[in-house]
C-alpha positions in Angstrom: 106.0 51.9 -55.0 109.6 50.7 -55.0 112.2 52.3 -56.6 114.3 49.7 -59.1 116.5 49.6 -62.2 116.4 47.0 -64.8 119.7 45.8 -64.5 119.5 42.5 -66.8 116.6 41.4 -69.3 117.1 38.5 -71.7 114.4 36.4 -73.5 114.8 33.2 -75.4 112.2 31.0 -77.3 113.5 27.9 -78.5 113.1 24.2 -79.1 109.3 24.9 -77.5 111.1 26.6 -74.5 110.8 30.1 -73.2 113.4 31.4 -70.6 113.4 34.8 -69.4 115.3 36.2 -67.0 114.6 40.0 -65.3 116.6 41.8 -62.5 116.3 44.7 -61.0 118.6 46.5 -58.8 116.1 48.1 -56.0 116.7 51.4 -54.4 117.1 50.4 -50.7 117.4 46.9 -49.5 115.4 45.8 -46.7 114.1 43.1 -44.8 113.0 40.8 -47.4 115.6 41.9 -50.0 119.0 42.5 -47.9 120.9 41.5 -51.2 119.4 44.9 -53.0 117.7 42.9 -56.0 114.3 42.0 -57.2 114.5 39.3 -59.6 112.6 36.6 -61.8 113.9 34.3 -63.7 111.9 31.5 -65.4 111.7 28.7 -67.6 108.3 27.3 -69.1 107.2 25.1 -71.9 105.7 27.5 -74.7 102.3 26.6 -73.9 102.7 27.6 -70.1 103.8 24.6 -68.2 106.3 25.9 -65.2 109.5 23.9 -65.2 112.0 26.1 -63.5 111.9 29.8 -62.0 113.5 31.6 -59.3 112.0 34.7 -57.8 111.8 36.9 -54.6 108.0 38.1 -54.5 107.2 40.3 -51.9 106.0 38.0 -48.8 107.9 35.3 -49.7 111.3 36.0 -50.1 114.2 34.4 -52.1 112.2 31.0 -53.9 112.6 28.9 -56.4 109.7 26.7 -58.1 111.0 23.2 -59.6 107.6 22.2 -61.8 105.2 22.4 -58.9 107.3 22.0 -56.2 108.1 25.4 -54.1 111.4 26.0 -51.4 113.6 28.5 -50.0 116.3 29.9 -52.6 119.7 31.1 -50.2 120.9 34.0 -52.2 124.6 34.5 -52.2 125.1 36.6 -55.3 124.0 37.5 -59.0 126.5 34.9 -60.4 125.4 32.4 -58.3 121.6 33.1 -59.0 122.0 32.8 -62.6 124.8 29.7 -62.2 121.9 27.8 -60.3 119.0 28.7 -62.5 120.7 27.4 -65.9 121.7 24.1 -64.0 118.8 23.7 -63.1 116.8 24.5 -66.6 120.0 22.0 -68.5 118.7 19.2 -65.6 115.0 19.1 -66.4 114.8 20.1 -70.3 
């Protein structure tokens, strides 16, 4: 089991929307995390339908999910993770 620190947890319900957003800073970075974070952020209609979320699962790497639609995510930084995942949410809700 990996070693991490919540770093960042917010949770918003509104307007029918949930948006949460989790990251973790992770012990030692490796192959599929070289950044040193773990990290989920998401965006969902309240009744479950996916419209937005960026993660890095294990296998899969840095990803983002635009309604059903899955593709590479190029991490550059924190701020830049966040900056993209609100633009996206403010361009589909």
């Amino acid at each position: 089991m990996e070693q991490t620190e919540l770093i960042l947890h917010r949770k918003e319900v509104a307007g029918g929307l949930i948006v949460e957003v989790r990251i973790w800073r992770i012990a030692e970075a490796d192959a599929e995390r070289p950044h040193g974070f773990k990290y989920s952020l998401h965006c969902c209609t309240e009744d479950g339908e996916m419209i937005v979320r960026y993660d890095n699962e294990r296998g899969k790497g840095d990803h983002r999910h635009i309604g059903q639609h899955e593709e590479a995510y190029l991490f550059v930084s924190l701020e830049k993770l966040i900056e993209d995942f609100w633009r996206d949410v403010r361009s589909r809700t």
